[in-house]
PyMOL CGO cylinders between C-alpha atoms (Angstrom):
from pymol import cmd
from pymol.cgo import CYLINDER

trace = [
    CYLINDER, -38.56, -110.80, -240.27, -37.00, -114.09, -241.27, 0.3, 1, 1, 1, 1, 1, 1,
    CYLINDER, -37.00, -114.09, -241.27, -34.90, -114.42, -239.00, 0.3, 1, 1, 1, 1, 1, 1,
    CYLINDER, -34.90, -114.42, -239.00, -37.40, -113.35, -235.98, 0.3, 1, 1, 1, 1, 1, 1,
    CYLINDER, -37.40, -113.35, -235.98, -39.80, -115.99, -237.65, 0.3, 1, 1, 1, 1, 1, 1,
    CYLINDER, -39.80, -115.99, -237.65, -36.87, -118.50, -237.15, 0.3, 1, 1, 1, 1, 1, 1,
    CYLINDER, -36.87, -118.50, -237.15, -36.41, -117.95, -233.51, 0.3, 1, 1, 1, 1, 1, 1,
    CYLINDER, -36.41, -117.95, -233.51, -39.67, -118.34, -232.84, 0.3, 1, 1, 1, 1, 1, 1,
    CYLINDER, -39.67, -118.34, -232.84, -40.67, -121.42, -230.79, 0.3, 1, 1, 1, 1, 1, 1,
    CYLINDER, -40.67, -121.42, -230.79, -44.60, -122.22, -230.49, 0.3, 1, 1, 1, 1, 1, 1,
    CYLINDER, -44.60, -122.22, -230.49, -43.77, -124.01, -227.17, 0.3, 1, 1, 1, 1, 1, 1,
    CYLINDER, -43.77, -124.01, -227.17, -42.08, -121.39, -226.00, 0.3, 1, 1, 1, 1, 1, 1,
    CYLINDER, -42.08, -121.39, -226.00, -45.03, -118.73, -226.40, 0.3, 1, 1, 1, 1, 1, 1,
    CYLINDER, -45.03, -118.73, -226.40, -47.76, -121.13, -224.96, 0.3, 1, 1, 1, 1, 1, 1,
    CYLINDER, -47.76, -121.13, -224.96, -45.10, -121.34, -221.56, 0.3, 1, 1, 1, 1, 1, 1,
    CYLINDER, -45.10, -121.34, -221.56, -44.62, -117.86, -221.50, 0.3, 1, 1, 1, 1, 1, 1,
    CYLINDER, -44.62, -117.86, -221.50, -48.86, -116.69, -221.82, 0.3, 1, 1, 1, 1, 1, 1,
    CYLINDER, -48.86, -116.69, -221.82, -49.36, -120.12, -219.48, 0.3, 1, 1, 1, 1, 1, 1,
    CYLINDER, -49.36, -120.12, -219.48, -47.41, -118.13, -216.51, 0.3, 1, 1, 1, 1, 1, 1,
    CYLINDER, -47.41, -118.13, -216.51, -49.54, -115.10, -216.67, 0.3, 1, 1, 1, 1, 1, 1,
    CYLINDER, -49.54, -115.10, -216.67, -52.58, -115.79, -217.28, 0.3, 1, 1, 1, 1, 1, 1,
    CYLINDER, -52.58, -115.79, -217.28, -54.90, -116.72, -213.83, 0.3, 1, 1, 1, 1, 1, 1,
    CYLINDER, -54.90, -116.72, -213.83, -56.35, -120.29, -215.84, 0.3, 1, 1, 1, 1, 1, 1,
    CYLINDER, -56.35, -120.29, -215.84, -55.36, -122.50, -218.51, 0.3, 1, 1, 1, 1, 1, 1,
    CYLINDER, -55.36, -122.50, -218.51, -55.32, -123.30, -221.72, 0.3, 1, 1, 1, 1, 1, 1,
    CYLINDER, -55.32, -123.30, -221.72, -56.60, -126.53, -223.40, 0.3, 1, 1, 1, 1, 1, 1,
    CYLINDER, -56.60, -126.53, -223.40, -57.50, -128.84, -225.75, 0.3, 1, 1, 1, 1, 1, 1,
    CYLINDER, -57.50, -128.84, -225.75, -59.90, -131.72, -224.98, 0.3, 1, 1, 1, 1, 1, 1,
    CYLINDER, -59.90, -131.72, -224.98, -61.75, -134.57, -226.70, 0.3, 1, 1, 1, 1, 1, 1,
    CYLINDER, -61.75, -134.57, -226.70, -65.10, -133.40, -228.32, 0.3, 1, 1, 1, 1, 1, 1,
    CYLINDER, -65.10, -133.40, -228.32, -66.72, -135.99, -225.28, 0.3, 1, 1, 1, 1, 1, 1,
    CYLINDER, -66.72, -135.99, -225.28, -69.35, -135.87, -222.07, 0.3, 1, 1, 1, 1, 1, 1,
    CYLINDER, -69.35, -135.87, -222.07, -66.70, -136.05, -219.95, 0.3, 1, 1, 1, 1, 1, 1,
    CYLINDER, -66.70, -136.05, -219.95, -64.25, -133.36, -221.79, 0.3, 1, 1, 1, 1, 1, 1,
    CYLINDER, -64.25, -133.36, -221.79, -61.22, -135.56, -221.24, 0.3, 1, 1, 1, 1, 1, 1,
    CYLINDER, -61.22, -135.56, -221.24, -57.89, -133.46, -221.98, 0.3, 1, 1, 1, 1, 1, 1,
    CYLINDER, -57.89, -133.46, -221.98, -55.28, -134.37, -223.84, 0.3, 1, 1, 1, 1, 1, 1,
    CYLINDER, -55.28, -134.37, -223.84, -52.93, -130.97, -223.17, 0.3, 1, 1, 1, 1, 1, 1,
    CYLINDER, -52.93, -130.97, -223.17, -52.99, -128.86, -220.51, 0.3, 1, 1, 1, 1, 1, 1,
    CYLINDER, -52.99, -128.86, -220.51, -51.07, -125.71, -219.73, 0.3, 1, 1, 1, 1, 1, 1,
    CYLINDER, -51.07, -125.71, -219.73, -49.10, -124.77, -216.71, 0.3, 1, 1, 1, 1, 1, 1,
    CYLINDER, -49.10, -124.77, -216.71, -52.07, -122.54, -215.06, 0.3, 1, 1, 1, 1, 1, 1,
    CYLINDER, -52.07, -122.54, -215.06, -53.89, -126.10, -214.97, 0.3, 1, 1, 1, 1, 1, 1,
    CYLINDER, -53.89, -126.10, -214.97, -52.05, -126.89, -212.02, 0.3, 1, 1, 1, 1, 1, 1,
    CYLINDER, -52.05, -126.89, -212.02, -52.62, -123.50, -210.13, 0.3, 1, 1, 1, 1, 1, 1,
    CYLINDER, -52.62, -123.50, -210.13, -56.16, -123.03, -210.69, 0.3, 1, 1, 1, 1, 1, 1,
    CYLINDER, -56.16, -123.03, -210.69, -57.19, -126.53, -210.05, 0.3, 1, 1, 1, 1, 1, 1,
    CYLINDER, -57.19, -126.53, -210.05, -55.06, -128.11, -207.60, 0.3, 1, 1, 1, 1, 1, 1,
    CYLINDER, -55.06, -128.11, -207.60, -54.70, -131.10, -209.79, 0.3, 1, 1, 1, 1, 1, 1,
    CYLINDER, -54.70, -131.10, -209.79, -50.97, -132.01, -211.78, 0.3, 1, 1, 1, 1, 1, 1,
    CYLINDER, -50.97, -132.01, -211.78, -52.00, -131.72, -215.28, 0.3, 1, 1, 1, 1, 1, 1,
    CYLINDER, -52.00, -131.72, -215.28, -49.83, -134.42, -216.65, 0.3, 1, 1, 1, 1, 1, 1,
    CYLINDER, -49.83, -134.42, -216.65, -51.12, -136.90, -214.39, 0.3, 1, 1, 1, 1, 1, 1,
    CYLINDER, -51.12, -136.90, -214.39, -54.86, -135.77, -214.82, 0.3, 1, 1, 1, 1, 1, 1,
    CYLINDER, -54.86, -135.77, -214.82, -54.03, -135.98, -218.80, 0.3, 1, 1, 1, 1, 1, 1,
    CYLINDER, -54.03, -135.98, -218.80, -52.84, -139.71, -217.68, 0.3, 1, 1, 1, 1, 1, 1,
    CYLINDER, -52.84, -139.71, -217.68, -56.03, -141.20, -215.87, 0.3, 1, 1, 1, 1, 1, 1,
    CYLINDER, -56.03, -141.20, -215.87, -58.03, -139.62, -218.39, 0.3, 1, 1, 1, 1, 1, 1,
    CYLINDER, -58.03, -139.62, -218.39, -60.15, -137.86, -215.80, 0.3, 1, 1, 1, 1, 1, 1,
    CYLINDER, -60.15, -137.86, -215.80, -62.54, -135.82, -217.35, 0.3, 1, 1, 1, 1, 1, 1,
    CYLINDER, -62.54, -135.82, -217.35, -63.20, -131.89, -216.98, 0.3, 1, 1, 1, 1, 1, 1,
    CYLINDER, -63.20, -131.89, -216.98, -66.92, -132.42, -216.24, 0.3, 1, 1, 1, 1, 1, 1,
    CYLINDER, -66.92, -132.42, -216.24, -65.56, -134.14, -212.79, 0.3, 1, 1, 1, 1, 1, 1,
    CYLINDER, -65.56, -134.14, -212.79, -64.20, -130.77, -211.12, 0.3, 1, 1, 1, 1, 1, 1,
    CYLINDER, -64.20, -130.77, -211.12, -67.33, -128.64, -212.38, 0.3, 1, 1, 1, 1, 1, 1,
    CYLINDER, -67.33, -128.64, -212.38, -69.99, -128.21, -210.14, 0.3, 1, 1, 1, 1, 1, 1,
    CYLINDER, -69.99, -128.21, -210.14, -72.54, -130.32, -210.41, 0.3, 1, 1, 1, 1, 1, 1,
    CYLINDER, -72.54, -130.32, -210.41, -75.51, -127.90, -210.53, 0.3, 1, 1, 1, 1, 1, 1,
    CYLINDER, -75.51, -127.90, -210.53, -73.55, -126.45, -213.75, 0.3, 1, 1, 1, 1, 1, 1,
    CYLINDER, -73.55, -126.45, -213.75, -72.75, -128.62, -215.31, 0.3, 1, 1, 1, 1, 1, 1,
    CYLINDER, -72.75, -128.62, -215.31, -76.13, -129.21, -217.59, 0.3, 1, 1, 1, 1, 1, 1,
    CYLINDER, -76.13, -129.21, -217.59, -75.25, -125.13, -218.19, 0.3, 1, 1, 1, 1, 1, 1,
    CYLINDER, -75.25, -125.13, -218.19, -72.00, -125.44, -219.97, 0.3, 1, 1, 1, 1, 1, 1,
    CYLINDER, -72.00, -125.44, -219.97, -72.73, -128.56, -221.94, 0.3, 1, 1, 1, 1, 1, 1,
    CYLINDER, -72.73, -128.56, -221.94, -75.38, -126.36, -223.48, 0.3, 1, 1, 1, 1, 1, 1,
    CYLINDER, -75.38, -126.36, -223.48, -73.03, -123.49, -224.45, 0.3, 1, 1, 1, 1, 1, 1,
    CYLINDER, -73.03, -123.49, -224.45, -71.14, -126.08, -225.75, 0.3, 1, 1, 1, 1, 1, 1,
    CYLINDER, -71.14, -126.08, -225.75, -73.66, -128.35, -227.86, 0.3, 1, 1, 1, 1, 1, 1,
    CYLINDER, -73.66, -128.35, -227.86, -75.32, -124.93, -229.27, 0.3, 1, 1, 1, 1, 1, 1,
    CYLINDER, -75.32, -124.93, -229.27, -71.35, -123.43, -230.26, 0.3, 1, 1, 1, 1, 1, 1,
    CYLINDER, -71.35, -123.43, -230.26, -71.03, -126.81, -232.44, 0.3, 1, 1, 1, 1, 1, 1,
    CYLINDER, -71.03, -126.81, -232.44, -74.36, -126.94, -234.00, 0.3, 1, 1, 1, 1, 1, 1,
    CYLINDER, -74.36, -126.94, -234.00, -73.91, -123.63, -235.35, 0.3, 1, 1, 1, 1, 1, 1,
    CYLINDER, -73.91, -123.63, -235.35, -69.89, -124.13, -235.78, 0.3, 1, 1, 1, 1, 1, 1,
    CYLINDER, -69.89, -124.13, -235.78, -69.32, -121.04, -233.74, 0.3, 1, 1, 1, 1, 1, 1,
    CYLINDER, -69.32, -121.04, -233.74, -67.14, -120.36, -230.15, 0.3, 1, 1, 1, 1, 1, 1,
    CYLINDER, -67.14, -120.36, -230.15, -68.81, -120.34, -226.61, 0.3, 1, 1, 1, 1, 1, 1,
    CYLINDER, -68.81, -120.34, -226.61, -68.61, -118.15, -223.33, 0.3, 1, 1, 1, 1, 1, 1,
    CYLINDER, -68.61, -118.15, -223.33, -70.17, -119.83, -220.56, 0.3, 1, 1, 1, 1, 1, 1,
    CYLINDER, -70.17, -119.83, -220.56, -69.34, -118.63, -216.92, 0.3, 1, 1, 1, 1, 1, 1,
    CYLINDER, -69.34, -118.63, -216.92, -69.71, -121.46, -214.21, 0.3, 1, 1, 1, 1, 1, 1,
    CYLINDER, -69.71, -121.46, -214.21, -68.32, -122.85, -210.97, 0.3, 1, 1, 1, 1, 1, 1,
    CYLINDER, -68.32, -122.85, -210.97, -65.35, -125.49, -210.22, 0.3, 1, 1, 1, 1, 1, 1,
    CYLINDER, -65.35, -125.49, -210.22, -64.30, -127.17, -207.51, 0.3, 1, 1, 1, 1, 1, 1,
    CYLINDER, -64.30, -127.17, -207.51, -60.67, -126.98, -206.44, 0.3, 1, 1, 1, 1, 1, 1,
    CYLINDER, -60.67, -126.98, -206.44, -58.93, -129.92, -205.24, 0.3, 1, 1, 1, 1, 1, 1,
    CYLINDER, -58.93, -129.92, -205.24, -58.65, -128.36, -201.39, 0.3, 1, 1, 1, 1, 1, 1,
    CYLINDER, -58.65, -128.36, -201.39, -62.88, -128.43, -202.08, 0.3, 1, 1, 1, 1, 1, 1,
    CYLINDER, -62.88, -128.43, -202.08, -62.82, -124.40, -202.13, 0.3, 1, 1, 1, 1, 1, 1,
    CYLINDER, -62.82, -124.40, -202.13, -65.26, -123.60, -205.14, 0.3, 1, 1, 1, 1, 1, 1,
    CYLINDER, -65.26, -123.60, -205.14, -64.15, -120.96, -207.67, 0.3, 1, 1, 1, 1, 1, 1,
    CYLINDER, -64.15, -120.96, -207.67, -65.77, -119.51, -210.51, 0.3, 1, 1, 1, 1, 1, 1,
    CYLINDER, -65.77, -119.51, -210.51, -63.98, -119.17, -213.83, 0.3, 1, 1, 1, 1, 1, 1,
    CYLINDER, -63.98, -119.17, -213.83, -64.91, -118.31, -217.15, 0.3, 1, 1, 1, 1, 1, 1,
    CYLINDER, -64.91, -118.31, -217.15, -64.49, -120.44, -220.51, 0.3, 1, 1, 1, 1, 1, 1,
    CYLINDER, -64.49, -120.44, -220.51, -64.06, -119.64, -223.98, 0.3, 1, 1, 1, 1, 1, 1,
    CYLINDER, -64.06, -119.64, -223.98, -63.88, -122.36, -227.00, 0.3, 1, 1, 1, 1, 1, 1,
    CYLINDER, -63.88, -122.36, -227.00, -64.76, -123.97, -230.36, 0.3, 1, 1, 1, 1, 1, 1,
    CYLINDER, -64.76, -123.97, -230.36, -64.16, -126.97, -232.05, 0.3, 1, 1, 1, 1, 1, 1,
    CYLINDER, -64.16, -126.97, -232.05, -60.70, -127.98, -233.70, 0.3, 1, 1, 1, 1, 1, 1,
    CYLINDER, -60.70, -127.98, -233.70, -60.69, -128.14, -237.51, 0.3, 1, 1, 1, 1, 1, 1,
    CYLINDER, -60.69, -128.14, -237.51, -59.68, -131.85, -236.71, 0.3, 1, 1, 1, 1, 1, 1,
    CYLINDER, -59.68, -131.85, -236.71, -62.82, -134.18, -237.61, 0.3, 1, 1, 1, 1, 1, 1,
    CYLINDER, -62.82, -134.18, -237.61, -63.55, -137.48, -236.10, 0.3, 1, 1, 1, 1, 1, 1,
    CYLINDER, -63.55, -137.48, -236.10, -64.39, -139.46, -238.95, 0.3, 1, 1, 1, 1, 1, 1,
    CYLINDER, -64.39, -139.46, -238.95, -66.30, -141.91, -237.48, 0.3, 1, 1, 1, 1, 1, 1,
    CYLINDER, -66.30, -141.91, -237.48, -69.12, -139.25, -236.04, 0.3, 1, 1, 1, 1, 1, 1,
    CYLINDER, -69.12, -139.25, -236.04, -68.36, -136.82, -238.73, 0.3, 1, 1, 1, 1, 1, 1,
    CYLINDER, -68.36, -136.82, -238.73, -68.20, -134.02, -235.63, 0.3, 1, 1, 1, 1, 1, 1,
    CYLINDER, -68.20, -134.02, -235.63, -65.15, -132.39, -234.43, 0.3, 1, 1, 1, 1, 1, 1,
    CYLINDER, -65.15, -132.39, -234.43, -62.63, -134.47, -232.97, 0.3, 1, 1, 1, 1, 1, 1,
    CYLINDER, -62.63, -134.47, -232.97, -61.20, -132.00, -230.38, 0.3, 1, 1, 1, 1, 1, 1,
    CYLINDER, -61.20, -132.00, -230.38, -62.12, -128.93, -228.37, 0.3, 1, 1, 1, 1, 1, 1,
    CYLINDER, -62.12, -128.93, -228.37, -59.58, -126.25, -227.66, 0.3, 1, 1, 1, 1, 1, 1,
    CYLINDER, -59.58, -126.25, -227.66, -59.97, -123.09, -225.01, 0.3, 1, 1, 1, 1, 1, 1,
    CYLINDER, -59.97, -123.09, -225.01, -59.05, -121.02, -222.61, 0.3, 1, 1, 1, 1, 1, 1,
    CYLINDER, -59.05, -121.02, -222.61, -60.71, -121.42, -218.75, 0.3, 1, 1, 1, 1, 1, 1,
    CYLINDER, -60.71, -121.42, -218.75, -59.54, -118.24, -216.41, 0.3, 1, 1, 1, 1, 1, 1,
    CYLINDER, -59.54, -118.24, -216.41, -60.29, -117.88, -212.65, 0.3, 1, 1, 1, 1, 1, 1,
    CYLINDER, -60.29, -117.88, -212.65, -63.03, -115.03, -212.69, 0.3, 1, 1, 1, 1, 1, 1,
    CYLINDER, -63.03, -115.03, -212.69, -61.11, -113.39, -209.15, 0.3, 1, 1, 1, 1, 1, 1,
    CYLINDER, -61.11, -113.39, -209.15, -63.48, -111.37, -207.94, 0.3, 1, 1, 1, 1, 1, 1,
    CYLINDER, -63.48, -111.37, -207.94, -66.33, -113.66, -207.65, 0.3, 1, 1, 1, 1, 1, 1,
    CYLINDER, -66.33, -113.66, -207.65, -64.05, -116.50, -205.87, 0.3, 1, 1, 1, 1, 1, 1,
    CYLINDER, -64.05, -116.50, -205.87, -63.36, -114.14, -203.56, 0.3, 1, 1, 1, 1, 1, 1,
    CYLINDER, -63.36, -114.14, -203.56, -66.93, -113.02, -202.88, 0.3, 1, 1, 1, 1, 1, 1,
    CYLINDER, -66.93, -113.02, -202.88, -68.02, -116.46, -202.54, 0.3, 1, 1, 1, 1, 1, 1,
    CYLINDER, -68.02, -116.46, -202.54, -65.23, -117.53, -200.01, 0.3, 1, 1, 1, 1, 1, 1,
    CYLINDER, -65.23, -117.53, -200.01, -66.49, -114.58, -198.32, 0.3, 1, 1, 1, 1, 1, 1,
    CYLINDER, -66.49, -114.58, -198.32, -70.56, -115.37, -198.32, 0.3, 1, 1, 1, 1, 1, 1,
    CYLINDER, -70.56, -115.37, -198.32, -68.98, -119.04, -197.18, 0.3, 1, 1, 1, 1, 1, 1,
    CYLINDER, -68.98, -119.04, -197.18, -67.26, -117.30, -194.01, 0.3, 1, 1, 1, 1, 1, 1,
    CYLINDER, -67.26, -117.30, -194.01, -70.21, -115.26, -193.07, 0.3, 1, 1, 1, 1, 1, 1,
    CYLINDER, -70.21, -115.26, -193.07, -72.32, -118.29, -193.45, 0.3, 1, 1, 1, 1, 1, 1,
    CYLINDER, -72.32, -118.29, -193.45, -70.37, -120.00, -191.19, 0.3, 1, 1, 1, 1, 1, 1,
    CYLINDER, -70.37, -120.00, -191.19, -70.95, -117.05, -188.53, 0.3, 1, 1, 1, 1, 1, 1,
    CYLINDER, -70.95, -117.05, -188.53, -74.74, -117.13, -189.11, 0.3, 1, 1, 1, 1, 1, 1,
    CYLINDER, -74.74, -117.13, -189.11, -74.12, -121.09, -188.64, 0.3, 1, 1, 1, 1, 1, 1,
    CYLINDER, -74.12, -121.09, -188.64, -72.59, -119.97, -184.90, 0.3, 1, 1, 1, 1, 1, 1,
    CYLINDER, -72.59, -119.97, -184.90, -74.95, -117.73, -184.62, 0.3, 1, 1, 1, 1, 1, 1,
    CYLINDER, -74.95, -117.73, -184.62, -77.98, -119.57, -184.96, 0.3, 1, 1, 1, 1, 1, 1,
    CYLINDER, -77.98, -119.57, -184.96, -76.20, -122.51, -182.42, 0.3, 1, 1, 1, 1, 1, 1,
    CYLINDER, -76.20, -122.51, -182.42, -76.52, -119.59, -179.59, 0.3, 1, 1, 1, 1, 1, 1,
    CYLINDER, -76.52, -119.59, -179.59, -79.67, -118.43, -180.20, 0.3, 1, 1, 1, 1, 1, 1,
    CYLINDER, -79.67, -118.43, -180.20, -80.80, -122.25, -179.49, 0.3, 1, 1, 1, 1, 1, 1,
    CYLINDER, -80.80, -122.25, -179.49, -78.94, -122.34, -176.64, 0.3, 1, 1, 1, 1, 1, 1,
    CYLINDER, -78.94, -122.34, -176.64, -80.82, -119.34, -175.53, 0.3, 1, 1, 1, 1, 1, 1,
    CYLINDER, -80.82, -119.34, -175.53, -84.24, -120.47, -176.73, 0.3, 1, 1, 1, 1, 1, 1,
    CYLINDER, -84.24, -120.47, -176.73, -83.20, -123.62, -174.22, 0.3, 1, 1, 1, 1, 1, 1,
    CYLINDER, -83.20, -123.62, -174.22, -82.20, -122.18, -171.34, 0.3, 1, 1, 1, 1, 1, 1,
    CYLINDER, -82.20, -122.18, -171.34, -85.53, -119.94, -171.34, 0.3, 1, 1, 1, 1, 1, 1,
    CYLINDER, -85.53, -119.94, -171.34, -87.62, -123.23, -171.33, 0.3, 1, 1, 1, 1, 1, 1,
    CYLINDER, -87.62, -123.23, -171.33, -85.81, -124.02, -168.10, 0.3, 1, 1, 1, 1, 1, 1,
    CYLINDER, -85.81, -124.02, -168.10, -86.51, -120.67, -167.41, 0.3, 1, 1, 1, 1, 1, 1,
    CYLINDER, -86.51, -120.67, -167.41, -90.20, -121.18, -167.47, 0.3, 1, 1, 1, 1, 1, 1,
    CYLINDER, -90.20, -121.18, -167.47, -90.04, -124.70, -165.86, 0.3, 1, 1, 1, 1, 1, 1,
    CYLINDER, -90.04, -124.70, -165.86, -88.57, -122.89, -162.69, 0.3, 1, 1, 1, 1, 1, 1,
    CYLINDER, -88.57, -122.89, -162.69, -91.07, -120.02, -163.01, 0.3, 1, 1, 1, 1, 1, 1,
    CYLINDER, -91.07, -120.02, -163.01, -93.99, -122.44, -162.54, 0.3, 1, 1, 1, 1, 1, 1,
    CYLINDER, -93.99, -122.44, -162.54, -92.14, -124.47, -159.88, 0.3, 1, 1, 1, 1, 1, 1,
    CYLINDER, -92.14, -124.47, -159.88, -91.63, -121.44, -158.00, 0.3, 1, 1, 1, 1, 1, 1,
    CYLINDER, -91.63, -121.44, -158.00, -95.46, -120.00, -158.72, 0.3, 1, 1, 1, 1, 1, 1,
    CYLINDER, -95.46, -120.00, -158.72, -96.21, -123.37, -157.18, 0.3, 1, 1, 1, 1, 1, 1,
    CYLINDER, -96.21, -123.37, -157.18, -94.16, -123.10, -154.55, 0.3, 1, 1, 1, 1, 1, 1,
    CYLINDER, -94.16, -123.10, -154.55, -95.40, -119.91, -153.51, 0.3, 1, 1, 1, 1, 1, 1,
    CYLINDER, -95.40, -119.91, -153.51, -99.44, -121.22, -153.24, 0.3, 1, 1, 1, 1, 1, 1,
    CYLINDER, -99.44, -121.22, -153.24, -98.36, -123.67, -151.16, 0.3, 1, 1, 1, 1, 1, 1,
    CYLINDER, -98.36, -123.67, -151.16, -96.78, -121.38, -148.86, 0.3, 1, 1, 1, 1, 1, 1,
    CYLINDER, -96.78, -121.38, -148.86, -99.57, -118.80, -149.12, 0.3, 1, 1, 1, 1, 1, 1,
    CYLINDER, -99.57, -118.80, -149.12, -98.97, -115.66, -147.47, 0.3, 1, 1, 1, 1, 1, 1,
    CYLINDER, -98.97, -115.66, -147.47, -95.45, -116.78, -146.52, 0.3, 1, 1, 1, 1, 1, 1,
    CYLINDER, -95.45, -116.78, -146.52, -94.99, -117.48, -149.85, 0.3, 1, 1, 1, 1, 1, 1,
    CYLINDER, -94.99, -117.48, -149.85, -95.08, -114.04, -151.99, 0.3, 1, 1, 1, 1, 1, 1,
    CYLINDER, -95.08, -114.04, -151.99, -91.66, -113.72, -152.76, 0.3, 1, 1, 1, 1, 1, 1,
    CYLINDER, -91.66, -113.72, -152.76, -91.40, -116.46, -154.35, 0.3, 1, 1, 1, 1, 1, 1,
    CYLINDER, -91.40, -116.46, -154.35, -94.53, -115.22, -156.39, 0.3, 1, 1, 1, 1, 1, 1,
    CYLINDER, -94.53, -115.22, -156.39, -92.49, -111.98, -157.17, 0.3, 1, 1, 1, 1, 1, 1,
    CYLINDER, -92.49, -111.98, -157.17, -89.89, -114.06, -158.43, 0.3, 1, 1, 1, 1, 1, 1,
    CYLINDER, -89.89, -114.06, -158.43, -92.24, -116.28, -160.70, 0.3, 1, 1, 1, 1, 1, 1,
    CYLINDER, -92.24, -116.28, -160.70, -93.72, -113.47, -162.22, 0.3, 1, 1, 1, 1, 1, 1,
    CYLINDER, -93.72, -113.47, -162.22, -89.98, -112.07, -162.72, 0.3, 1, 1, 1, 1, 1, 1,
    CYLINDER, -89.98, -112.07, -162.72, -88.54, -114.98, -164.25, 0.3, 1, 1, 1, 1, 1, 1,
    CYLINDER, -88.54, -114.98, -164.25, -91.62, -115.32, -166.89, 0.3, 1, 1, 1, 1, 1, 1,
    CYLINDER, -91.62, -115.32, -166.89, -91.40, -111.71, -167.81, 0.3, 1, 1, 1, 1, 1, 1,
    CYLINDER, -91.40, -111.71, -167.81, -87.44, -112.27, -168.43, 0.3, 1, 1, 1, 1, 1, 1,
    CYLINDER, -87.44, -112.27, -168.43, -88.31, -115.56, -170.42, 0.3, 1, 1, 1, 1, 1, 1,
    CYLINDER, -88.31, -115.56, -170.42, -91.46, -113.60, -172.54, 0.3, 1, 1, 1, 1, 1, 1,
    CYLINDER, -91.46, -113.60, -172.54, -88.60, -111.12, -173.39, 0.3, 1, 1, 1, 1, 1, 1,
    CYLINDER, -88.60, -111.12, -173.39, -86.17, -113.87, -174.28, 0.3, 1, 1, 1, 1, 1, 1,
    CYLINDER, -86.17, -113.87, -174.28, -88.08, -115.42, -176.88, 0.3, 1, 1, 1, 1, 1, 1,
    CYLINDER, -88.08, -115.42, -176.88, -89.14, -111.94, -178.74, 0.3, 1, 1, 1, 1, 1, 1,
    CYLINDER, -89.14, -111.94, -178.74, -85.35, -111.20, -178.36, 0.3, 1, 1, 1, 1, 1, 1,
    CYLINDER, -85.35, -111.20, -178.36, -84.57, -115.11, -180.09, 0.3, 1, 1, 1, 1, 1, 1,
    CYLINDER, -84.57, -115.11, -180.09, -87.74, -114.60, -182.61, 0.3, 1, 1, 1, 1, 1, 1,
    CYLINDER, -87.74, -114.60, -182.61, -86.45, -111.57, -184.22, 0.3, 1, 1, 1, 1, 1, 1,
    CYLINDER, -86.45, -111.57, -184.22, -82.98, -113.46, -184.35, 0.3, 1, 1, 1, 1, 1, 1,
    CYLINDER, -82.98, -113.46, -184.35, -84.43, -116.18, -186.37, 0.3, 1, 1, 1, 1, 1, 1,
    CYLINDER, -84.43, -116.18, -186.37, -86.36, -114.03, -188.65, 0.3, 1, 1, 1, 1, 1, 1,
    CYLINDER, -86.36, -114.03, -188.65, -83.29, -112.07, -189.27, 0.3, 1, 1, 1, 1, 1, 1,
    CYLINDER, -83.29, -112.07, -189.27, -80.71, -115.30, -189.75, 0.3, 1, 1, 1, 1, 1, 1,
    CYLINDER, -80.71, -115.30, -189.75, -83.43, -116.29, -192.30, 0.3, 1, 1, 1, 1, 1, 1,
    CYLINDER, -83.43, -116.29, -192.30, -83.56, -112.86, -193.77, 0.3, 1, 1, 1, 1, 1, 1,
    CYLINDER, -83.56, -112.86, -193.77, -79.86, -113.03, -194.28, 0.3, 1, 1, 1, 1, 1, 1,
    CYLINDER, -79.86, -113.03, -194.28, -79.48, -116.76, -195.17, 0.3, 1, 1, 1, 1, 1, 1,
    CYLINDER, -79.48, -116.76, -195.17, -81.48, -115.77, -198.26, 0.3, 1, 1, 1, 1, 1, 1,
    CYLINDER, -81.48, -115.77, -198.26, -79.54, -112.96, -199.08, 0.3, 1, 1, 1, 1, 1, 1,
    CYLINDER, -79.54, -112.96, -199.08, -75.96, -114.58, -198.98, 0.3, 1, 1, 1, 1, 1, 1,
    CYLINDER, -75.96, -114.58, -198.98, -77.42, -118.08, -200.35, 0.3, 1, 1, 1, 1, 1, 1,
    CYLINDER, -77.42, -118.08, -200.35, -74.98, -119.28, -203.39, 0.3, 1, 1, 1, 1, 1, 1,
]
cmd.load_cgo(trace, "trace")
């Protein structure tokens, strides 16, 4: 047991767990901007970002979350210190290729105090990708995209059948002018209106439906 106890190397454990686990470990200063001052390996992976150099230029955490929760996870954290416990707070990051992906964090304060503020000096945790929901989102963000394209034809469409109905009445004038020599090009009038009355029911329903789904894949 000794001799096990020996052999065993503290760095060595945090390198091995840091390779395969999909986040990072931490420890932070107890600030707004949860500045780090270690970082392991999975820091780079999940983030993008070189950990030594982000330890460096003292960039803070609070820069790669998401800005809509952000407010969220400082109040898991505030309410874990008043009450000296740990907090779990689930929120979205942004990668440094801008992809967004949505990890899960669980910490406490260090037993180190500041004695200046008389509150914990440090915070120390454990932040790890939450897969499944990256994925889903990179997928809502693709199908987006489509309803984006999407959307671009059907006001192409709802164009193109106002120039529809500009050549309708230019032809239904056309055709009083030529009175009884001019019915065909009545016939045609009343064709191309009929076409462009069906257009726009066709392009209405689109909308509706783009709007319909826009709500339902909204992150």
């Amino acid at each position: 047991m000794t001799q096990d106890t020996a052999a065993f190397s503290a760095d060595d454990f945090l390198r091995s767990i840091g390779v395969r686990i999909d986040g990072f470990m931490y420890r932070g200063h107890n600030s707004n901007d949860y500045a780090m001052i270690w970082l392991s390996d999975g820091f780079a992976r999940l983030t993008g970002y070189d950990g030594d150099s982000f330890i460096r230029s003292r960039t803070g955490f609070a820069s790669l979350i998401v800005k809509e929760d952000l407010q969220k996870v400082d109040a898991a954290v505030a309410d874990a210190l008043s009450r000296g416990g740990n907090w779990q707070v689930s929120y979205r990051i942004r990668h440094r290729d801008g992809r967004v992906l949505y990890v899960h964090e669980t910490g406490g304060a260090s037993a180190a105090m500041n004695p200046e503020t008389n509150t914990p000096a440090y915070l120390d945790g454990i932040i790890l990708e939450a897969g499944a929901l990256s994925r889903l989102a990179e997928r809502l963000t693709q199908g987006s995209a489509a309803l984006d394209k999407v959307d671009v034809a059907a006001s192409d469409i709802r164009t193109t059948l106002k120039t529809l109905r500009l050549l309708a009445l230019n032809a239904r004038i056309e055709a009083a002018r030529a009175a009884e020599h001019g019915s065909s090009f009545g016939v045609v009038a009343q064709e191309m209106t009929s076409l462009a009355d069906q257009g726009e029911l066709v392009t209405g329903r689109m909308s509706s439906e783009l709007a319909q789904l826009r709500g339902a894949i909204a992150l």
